[in-house]
N, C-alpha and C positions, 0 to 999 in steps of 0.2 A: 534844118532845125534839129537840135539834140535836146537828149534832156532822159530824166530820168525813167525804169520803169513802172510801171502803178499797178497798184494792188485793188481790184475790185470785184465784187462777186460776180459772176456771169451764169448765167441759166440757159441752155441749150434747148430750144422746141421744135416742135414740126406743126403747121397748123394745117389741115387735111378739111376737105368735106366728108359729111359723115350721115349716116340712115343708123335709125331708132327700129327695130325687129323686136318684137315677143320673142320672150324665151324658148316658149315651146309654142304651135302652132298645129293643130292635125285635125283635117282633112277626113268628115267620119263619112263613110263609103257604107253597102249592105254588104254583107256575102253570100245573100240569098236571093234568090229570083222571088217576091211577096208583094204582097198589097201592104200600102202605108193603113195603116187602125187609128191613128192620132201620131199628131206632133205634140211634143209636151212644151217645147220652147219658141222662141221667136228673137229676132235680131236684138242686142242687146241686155241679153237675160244673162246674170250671171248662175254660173252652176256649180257644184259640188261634183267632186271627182266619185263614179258611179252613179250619181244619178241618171234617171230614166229620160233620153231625151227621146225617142221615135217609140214605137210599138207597130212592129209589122204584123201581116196573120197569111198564112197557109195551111189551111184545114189539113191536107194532105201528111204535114211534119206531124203536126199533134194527133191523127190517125193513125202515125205509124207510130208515135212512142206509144198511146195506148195498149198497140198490139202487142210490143216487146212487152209493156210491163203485163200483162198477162200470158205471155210467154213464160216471161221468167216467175211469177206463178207457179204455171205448171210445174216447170223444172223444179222446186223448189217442193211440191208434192210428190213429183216422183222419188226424189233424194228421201224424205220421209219416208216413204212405202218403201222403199230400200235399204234405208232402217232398220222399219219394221220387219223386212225380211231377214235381216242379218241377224237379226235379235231371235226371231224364230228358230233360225239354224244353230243359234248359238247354244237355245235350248234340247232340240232336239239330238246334238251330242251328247248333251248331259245324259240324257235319259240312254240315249245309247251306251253310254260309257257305265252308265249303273248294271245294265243289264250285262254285259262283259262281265263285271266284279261280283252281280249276283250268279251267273254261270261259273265263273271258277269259285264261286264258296260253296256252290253244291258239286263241283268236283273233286274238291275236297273232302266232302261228306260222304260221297260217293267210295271215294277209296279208303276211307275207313272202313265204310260195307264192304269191301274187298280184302282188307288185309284180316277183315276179322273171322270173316268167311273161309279165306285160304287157311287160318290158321286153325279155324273148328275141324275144315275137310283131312286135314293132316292129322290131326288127334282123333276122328273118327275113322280114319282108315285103320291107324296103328290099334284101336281098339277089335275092330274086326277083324285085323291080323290074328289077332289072340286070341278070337272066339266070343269077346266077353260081349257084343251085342251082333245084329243082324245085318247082313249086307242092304236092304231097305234102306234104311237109315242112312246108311253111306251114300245111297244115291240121293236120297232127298238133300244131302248137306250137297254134294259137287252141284246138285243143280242150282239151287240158292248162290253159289259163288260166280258160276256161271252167269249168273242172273244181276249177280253186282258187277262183274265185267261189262258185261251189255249196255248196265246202268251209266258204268265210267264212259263207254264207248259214245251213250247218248248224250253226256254232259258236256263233251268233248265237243260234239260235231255243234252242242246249243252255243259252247264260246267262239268257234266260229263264225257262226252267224249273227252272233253279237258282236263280232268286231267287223266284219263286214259292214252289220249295218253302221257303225260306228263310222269305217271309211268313206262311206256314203252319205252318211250326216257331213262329214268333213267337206268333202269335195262339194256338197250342195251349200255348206257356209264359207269354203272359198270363192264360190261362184256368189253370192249374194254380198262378199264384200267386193267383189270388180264391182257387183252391180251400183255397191256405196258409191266406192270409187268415180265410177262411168256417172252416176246422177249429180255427183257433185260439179264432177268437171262440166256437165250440160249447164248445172248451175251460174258456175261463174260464163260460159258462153253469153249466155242470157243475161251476166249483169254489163257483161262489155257490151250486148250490143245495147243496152236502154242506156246505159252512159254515152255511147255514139249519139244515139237518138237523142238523148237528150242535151247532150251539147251543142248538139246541129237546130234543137228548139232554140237553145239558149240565144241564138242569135238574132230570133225573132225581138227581141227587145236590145235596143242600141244606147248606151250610157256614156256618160261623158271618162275621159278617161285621166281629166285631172279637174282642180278646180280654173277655172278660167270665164271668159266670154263668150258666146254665141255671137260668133262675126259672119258671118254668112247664113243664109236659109235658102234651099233650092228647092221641097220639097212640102204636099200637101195632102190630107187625108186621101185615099182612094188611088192615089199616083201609084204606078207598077213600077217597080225598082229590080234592075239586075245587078248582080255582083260585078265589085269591081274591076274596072278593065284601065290600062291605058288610058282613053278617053274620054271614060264615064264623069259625068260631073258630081260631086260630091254633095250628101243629104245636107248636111250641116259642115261647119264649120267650128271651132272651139280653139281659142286662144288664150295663152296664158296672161293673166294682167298684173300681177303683184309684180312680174319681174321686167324687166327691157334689156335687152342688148344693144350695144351700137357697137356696130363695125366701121371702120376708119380702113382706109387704105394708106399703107406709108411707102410711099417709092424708095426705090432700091438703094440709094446711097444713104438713108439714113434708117433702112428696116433692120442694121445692126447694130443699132442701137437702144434698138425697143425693149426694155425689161419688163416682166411679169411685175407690177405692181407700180410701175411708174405714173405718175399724178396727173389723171385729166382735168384741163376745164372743159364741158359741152356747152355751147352757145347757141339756143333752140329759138330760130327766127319766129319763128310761129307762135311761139308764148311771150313773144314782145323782145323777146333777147334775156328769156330768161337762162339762167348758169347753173349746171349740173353740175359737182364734183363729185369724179370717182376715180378709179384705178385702175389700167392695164389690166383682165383678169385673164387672159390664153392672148394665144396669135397660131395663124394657122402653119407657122415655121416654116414653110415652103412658100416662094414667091409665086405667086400669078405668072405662068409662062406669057403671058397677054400683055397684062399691064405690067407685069416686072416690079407687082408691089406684092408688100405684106398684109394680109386681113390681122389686121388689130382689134381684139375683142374688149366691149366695158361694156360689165354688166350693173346694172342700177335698181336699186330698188324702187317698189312701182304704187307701194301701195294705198299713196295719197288719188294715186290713176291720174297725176295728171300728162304723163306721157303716154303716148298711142302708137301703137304700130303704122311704118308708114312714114312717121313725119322725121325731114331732113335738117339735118343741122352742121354745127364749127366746133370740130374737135381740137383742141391744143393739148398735145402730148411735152409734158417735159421730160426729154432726152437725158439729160445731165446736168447738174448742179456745183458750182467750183464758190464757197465761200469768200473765198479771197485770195487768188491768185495773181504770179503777177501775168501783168499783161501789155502787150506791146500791139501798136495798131498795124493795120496789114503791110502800109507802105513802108514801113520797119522792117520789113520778114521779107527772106529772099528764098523761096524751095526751088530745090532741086530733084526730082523724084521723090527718094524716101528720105531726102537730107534736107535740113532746113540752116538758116544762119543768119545772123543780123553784123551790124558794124555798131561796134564801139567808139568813142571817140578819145582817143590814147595819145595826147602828147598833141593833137592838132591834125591828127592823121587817122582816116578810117581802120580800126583793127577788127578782121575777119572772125567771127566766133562763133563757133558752131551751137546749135539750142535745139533741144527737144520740146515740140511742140505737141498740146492738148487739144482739148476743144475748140471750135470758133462759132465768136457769136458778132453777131453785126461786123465790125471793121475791126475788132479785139480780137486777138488770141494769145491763147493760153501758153505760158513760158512754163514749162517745168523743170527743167534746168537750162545750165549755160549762161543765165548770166542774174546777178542778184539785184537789189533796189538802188544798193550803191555805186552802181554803174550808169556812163552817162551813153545813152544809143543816138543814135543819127535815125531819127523817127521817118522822115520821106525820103524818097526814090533810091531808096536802098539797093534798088534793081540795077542802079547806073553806079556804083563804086567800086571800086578793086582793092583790096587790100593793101594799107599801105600809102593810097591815095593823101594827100594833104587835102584836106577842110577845112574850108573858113564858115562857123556857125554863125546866121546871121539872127541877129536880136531881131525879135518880134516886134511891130512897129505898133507904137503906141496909139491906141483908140482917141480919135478927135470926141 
């Protein structure tokens, strides 16, 4: 039978079983060894992300934060009295440093008593050189000068001692600012360790950590709860509801041709055969070394809630889509490895023509080139002709 080839649109799918998962799912565990105080929720309560679901108690944690924060208290007094000390020493240079500037103004003073003195004792001597007063008198002026020397000599040895003490005010407000120093840093000690402390409170109270459901409850006022392990069974449970995933498995001859955004129908037994439409959103790009398929991700929105985690359903992914291509049915098409061909019917004689082949969908497939509408093909057992061959097309026999 020959004849021409047809143009009609072909759609490529894969139709897979498929499971409905929450978005997010987690598992709330303690990290404290405590007594349950109250549960705030129960199975099927919806929650707010932070809210308050358990409230544990251990006297012990909130005995030790109390201690810290009166620890750091103290610290926090001593820093002040450290202060207060530094500020003292701050003063007490002052005043030292006056009395240095008041010692050298009276040595100042001083040596004017001196140079006025040397210079009377000089005009009194040259006057008793010359008879015109008594040697007396000469000795009363050198001792007055004398006497201002001694003066210089005492005012000397007082600026000394005022800058002494000066270096010793110093040295006692250098040591008073370590002491700043050293009460500050006690300070911050003290707020790390009531932030420790109080973090490790913080987990006396267990919050949901998104909005979701409470799908599980394993726990009851008064129950002893250890952090979790491995094995440990979980207080609560908390599920996301607004959102669903379904995962699809696509086996391997056709997981390359999954795109990000390719159009699902979900067919959900369980709601009578109700139809989801969504989109391809991820795939997990690596095949299952097991199954030798691909995890296909659709994500759906949830917020009417009438999808649940858990429940199984009929994924139909469409692969690819061909408008209107032409197309020739299988018994048409002859492949050979990566080469494909069909026979034309040329003059009453099979002619060999090589075609590049697309998609296949049922017993159609996709011509991309090689031969156009205007051609007449030898449509069956194209597998048994040779090139060349002479064909007799027999008419289709007419429907009684």
């Amino acid at each position: 039978m020959a004849g021409n080839p047809v143009r009609k649109p072909l759609t490529l799918t894969t139709t897979q079983p498929a499971r409905v998962e929450s978005l997010q799912r987690t598992p709330i565990h303690s990290k404290l060894a405590a007594y349950v105080a109250e549960v705030l929720v129960d199975y099927g309560d919806r929650v707010k992300k932070d809210q308050l679901l358990v409230k544990l108690k251990a006297p012990e944690i909130d005995a030790d934060v109390n201690q810290r924060r009166a620890l750091l208290e103290q610290s926090r007094a001593e820093h002040a009295q450290a202060l207060a000390g530094a500020k003292a020493a701050e003063s007490v240079i002052i005043t030292a440093r006056s009395k240095v500037a008041q010692a050298e103004a009276g040595t100042a003073r001083v040596q004017a008593d001196i140079d006025r003195w040397q210079s009377e004792f000089t005009r009194i001597q040259q006057l008793a050189t010359s008879g015109s007063i008594n040697r007396q008198l000469v000795d009363e002026t050198q001792q007055k000068y004398r006497a201002a020397e001694a003066s210089l000599k005492e005012a000397l040895a007082a600026i000394d001692a005022a800058k002494a003490t000066e270096a010793q005010a110093q040295a006692e407000a250098s040591r008073a600012a370590a002491d700043v120093d050293a009460a500050k840093a006690r300070v911050r000690v003290a707020e790390a360790n009531i932030a420790q402390a109080e973090a490790i409170q913080s987990y006396l109270t267990i919050t949901a950590p998104f909005d979701g459901v409470v799908t599980d409850r394993k726990v009851d006022p008064g129950h002893f709860v250890q952090p979790a392990s491995s094995n440990s069974v979980p207080l609560l449970a908390v599920t996301q509801a607004d959102k669903m995933r379904v995962f699809v498995a696509v086996p391997e001859m056709e997981a390359a041709q999954v795109d990000l955004g390719d159009p699902v129908s979900i067919d959900i037994q369980s709601l009578g055969g109700a139809e989801v439409k969504g989109k391809v959103t991820r795939t997990g790009f690596a095949l299952d070394p097991g199954s030798r398929a691909l995890e296909t991700i659709i994500d759906l929105d949830n917020r009417d809630g009438r999808l649940r985690p858990g429940l199984y359903a009929t994924a139909k992914i469409i692969l690819a889509e061909r408008p209107g291509p032409i197309t020739l049915p299988t018994a048409a098409v002859v492949r050979q490895e990566k080469e494909a061909h069909c026979y034309r019917l040329v003059s009453g004689k099979a002619a060999k023509t090589p075609i590049q082949l697309g998609i296949k969908v049922g017993d159609d497939w996709e011509v991309v080139s090689g031969i156009s509408e205007s051609d007449t093909v030898i449509l069956n057992k194209a597998a048994a002709l040779k090139d060349g061959q002479s064909v007799e097309v027999l008419k289709p026999q007419a429907k009684k």
